[in-house]
C-alpha positions as CSV (number, residue, x, y, z in Angstrom):
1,X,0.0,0.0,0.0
2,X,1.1,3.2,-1.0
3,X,1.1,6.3,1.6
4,X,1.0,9.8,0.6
5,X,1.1,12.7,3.6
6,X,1.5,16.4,3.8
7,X,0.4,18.3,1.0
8,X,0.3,17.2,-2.4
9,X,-0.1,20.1,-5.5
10,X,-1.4,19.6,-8.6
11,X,-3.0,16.3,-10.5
12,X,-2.9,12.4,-8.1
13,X,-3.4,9.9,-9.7
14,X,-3.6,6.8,-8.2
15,X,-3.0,3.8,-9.9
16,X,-2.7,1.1,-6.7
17,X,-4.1,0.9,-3.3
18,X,-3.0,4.0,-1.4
19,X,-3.9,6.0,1.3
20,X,-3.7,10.1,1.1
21,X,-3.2,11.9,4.6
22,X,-2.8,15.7,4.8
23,X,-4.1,17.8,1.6
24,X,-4.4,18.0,-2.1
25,X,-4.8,20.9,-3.8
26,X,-6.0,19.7,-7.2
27,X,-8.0,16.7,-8.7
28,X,-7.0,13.0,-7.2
29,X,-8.3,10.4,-9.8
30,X,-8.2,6.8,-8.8
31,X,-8.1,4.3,-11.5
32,X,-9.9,0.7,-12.0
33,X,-9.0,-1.6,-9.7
34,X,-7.0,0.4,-7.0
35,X,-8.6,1.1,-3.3
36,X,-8.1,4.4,-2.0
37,X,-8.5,5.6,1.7
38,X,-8.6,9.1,1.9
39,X,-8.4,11.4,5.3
40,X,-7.2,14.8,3.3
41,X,-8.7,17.2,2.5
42,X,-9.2,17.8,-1.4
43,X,-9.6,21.3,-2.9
44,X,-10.6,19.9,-6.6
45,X,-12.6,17.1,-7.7
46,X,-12.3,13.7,-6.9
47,X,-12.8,11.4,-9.8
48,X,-12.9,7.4,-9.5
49,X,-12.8,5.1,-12.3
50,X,-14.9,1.7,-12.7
51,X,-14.3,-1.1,-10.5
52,X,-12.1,1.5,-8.1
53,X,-12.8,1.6,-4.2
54,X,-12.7,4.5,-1.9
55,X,-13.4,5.3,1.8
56,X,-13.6,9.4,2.0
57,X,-13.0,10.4,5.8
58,X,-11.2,13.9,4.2
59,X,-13.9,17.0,3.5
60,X,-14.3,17.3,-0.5
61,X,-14.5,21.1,-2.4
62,X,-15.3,20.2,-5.8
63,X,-17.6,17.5,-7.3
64,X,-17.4,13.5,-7.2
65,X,-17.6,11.8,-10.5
66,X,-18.1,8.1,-9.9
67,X,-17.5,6.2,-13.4
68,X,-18.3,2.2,-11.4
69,X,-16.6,2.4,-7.8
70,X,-17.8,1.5,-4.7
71,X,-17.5,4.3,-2.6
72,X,-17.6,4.8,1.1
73,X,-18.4,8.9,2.5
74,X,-17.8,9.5,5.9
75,X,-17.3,13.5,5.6
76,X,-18.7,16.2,3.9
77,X,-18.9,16.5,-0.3
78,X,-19.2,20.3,-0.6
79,X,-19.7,19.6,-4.5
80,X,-21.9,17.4,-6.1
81,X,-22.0,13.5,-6.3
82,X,-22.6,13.0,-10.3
83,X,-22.6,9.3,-11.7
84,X,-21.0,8.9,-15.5
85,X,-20.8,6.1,-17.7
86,X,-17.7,5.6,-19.2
């Protein structure tokens, strides 16, 4: 498992199971298949492929765009939730 802290700028991607502690200031986009756990905050969007996992204990800004994923909100989504087929 893969562990980001502190602040992170710009585009994450993550592309196996990770978890993200701290803050992101941009989008974090988590591809098929990986599990994410995230506790920071994020001041973009938060975008999660098909088949992708994620637990969201970290306060969202921007919009969730779930393509497939099972997903798990335990904080607040200050955007909206919006569901896309890809």
């Amino acid at each position: 498992m893969k562990l980001l802290i502190g602040k992170q700028s710009g585009e994450v991607i993550i592309e196996q199971d990770s978890i993200i502690m701290g803050s992101v200031d941009g989008t974090v986009t988590v591809l098929p298949g990986a599990k994410l756990e995230l506790t920071a905050k994020v001041s973009g969007d938060l975008i999660l492929k098909s088949s992708s996992h994620v637990s969201i204990r970290g306060q969202i800004e921007g919009n969730v765009y779930d393509e497939g994923a099972k997903i798990e909100i335990m904080s607040e989504v200050k955007g909206e939730i919006v569901k896309r087929n890809k």
